[in-house]
C-alpha positions as CSV (number, residue, x, y, z in Angstrom):
1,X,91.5,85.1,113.0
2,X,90.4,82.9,116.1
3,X,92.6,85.6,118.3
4,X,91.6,87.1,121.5
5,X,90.6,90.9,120.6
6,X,94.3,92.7,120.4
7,X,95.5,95.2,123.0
8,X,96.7,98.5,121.5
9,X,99.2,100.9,122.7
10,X,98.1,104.6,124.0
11,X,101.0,105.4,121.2
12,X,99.1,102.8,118.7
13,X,96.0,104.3,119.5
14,X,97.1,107.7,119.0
15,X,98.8,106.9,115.7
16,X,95.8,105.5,114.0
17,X,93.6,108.2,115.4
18,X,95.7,110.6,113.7
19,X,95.5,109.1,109.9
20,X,93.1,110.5,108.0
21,X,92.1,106.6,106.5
22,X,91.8,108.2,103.1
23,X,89.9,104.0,102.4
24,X,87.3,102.7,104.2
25,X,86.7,100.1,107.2
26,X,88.8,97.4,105.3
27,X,92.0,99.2,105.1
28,X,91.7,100.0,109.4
29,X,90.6,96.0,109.1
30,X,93.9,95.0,106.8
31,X,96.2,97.5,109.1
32,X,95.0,95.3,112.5
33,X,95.2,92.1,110.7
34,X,98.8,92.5,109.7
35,X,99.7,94.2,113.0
36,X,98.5,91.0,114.6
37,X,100.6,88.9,112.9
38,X,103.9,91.0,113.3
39,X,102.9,91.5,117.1
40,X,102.7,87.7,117.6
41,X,99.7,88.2,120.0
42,X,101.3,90.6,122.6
43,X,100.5,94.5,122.6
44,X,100.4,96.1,119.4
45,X,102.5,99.2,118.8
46,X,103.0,101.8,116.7
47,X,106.2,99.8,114.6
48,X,103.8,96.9,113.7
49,X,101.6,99.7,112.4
50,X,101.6,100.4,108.4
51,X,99.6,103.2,107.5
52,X,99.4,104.3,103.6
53,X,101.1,107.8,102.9
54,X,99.6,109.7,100.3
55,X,101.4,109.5,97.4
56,X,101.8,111.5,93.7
57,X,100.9,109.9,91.1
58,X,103.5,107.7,89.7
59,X,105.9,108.9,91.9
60,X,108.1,106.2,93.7
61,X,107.7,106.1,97.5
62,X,110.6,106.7,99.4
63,X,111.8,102.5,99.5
64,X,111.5,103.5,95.8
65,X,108.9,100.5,94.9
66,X,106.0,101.4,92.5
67,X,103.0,102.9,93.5
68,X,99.4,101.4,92.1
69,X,99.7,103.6,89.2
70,X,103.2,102.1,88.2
71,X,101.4,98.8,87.6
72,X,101.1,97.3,85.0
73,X,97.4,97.7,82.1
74,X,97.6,93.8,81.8
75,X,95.9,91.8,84.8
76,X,98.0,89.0,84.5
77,X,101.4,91.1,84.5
78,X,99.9,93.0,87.6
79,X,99.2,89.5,89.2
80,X,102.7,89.0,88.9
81,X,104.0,92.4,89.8
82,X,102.1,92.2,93.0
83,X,102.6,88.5,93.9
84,X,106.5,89.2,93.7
85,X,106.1,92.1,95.8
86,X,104.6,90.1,98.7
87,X,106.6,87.2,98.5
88,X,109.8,89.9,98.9
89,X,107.9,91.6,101.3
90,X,107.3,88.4,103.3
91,X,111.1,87.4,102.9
92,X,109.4,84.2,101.1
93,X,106.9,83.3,103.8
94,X,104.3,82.2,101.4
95,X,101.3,82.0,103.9
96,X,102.3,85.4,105.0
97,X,102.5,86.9,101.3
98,X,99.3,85.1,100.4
99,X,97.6,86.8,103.9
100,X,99.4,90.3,102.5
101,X,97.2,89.8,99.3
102,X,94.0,88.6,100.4
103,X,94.3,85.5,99.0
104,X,95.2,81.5,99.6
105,X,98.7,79.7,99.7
106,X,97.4,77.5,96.9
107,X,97.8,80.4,94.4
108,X,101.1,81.4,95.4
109,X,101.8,77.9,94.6
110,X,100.9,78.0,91.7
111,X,102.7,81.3,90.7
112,X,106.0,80.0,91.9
113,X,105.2,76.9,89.4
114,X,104.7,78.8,86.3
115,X,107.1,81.3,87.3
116,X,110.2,78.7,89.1
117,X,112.8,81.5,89.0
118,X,111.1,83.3,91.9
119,X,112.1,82.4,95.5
């Protein structure tokens, strides 16, 4: 991210040593990357930290948004579902929902175009 390496909390530290990371070395990566951004390049702590709690199946979590197996069969609908999600989770910031997906602005772009009703 052309960043200096980030400095982490003992509390940060702590709290990511204690997760089991039930995914592999790109969740830990996706965890730092969005911990940087919320940090704004000072010392990362635990509140910019967003670990995944395990979940039953299609059961809401506790915000009461879907869970993976709440989305939808159809790949476009799920596009949707999750593109929606990011742009509400990112209060609209579309380079911040497009980071949140793995993706690039120009295809939140083009959602919002064939879909104008969404902020």
């Amino acid at each position: 991210m052309g960043l200096d390496p980030p400095h982490l909390s003992t509390d940060t530290l702590s709290h990511l040593e204690n997760h089991p990371f039930p995914g592999n070395i790109r969740e830990l990566k996706n965890i730092i990357e969005r911990a940087l951004i919320l940090c704004e390049g000072s010392t990362i702590l635990p509140v910019h930290i967003t670990l995944a709690r395990p979940q039953t199946p299609n059961a809401p979590d506790e915000a009461g948004q879907q869970t993976f197996q709440d989305l939808p069969l159809n790949l476009k609908d799920a596009e949707n579902t999750l593109i929606r999600r990011a742009l509400e989770q990112s209060h609209g910031n579309i380079a911040a929902a497009a980071r949140l997906l793995g993706t690039n602005r120009p295809r939140i772009y083009s959602f919002l175009k064939q879909n104008p009703t969404v902020e």
